[in-house]
C-alpha positions in Angstrom: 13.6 -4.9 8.5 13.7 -2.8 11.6 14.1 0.8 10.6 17.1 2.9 12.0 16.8 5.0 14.9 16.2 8.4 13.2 13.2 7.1 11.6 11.6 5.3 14.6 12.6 8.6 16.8 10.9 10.8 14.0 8.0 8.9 13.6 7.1 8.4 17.6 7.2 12.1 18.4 4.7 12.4 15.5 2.6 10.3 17.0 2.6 11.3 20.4 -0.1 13.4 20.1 -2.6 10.6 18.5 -1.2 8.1 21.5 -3.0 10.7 23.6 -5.8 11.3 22.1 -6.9 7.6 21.0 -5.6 6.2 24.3 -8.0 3.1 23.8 -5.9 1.8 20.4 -2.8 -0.6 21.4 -0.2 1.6 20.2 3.3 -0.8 19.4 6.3 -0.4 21.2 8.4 1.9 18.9 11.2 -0.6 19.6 9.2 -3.4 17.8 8.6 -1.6 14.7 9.7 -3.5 11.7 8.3 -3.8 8.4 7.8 -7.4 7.5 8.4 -8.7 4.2 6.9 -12.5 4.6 5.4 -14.0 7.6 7.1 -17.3 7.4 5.3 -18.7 11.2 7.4 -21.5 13.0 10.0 -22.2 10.7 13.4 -21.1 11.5 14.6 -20.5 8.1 12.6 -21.3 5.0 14.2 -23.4 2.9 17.0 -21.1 0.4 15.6 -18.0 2.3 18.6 -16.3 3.2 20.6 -17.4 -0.4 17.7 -15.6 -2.0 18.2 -12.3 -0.4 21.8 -12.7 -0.1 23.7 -9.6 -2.3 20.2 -7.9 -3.2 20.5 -4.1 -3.7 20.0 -2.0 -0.3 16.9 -0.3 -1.4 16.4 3.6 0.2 13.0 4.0 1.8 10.9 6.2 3.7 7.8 5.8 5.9 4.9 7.9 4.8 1.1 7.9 5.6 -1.1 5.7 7.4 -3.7 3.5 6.1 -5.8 0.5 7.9 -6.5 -2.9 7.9 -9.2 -4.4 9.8 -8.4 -3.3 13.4 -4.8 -2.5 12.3 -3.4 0.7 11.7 -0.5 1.4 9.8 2.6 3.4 8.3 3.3 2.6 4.9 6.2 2.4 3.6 7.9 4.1 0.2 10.7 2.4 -2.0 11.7 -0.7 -3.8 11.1 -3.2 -1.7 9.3 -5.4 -4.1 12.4 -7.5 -4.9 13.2 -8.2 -1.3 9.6 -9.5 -1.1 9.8 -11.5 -3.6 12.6 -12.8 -3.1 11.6 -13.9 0.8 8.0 -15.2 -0.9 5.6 -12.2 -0.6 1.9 -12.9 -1.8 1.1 -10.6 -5.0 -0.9 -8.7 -2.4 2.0 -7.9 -0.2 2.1 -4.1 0.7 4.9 -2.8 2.9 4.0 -1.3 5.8 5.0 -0.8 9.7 2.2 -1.1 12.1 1.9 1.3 14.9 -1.4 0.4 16.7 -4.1 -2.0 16.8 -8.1 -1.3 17.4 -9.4 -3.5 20.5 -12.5 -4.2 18.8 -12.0 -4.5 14.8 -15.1 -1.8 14.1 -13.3 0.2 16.2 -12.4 3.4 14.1 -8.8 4.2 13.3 -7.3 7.8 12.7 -5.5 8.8 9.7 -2.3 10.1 10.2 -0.6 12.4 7.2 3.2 11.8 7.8 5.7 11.8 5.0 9.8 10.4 7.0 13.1 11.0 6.3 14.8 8.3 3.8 17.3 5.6 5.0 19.2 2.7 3.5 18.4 -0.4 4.5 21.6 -2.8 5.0 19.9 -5.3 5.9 17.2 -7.8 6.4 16.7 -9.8 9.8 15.1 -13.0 10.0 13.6 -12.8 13.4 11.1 -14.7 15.7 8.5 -13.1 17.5 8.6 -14.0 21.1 5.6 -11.6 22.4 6.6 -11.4 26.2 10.3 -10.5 25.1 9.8 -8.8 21.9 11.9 -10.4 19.0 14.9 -12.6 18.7 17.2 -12.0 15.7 18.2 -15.2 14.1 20.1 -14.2 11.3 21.1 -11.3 9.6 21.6 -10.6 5.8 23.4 -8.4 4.4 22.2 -6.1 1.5 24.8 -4.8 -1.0 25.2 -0.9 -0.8 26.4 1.3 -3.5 29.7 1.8 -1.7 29.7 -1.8 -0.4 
């Protein structure tokens, strides 16, 4: 899920002052911000993948403060998005979340960034593939039914 415009525009001047001061992270692109809900690798499209999120509610969410993985830091992510995961085969450990930089070394320390977004619909989920000297290639699009919709 690639979140709309507003959101990415909001969230990259907020962290324009941490690009410059932790120059040595690899900060993402803000045009290849997503939140992923399953890594699914190679395949194109997992078996029933699409018919499973087919006609799910549009869940509103909003991106709030950081937190880390090992090298890895990250937005996370507020809302219901626990049924999309599911349904696209999310571990129980899933946790949504956008990442915005990685550490070159993992012991590298990470800052903590307090942030708290606007909130947005999502329409829709994208099954994409990650093609890292082009960014990523949308293979299909799923819509997400909307109160109005």
């Amino acid at each position: 899920m690639f979140p709309p415009a507003d959101a990415v525009a909001e969230l990259d001047a907020h962290l324009s002052p941490l690009r410059a001061a932790h120059p040595g992270l690899g900060w993402t692109a803000p045009d290849r911000w997503h939140v992923t809900l399953r890594f699914h690798g190679d395949a194109a499209e997992p078996a029933g993948l699409l018919d499973a999120l087919r006609g799910l509610p549009a869940p509103t969410l909003r991106l709030t403060s950081s937190g880390t993985f090992p090298g890895v830091l990250w937005m996370g992510v507020r809302g219901p998005l626990r049924p999309l995961a599911e349904a696209a085969g999310a571990a129980g450990d899933w946790r949504p979340h956008l990442t915005v930089a990685r550490a070159r070394r993992r012991a590298d320390p990470l800052p903590q960034v307090g942030f708290d977004g606007r909130e947005w619909t999502v329409t829709e989920v994208a099954l994409v593939r990650s093609r890292p000297s082009v960014g990523y290639e949308v293979l299909e699009r799923v819509p997400l039914t909307t109160p109005n919709g």
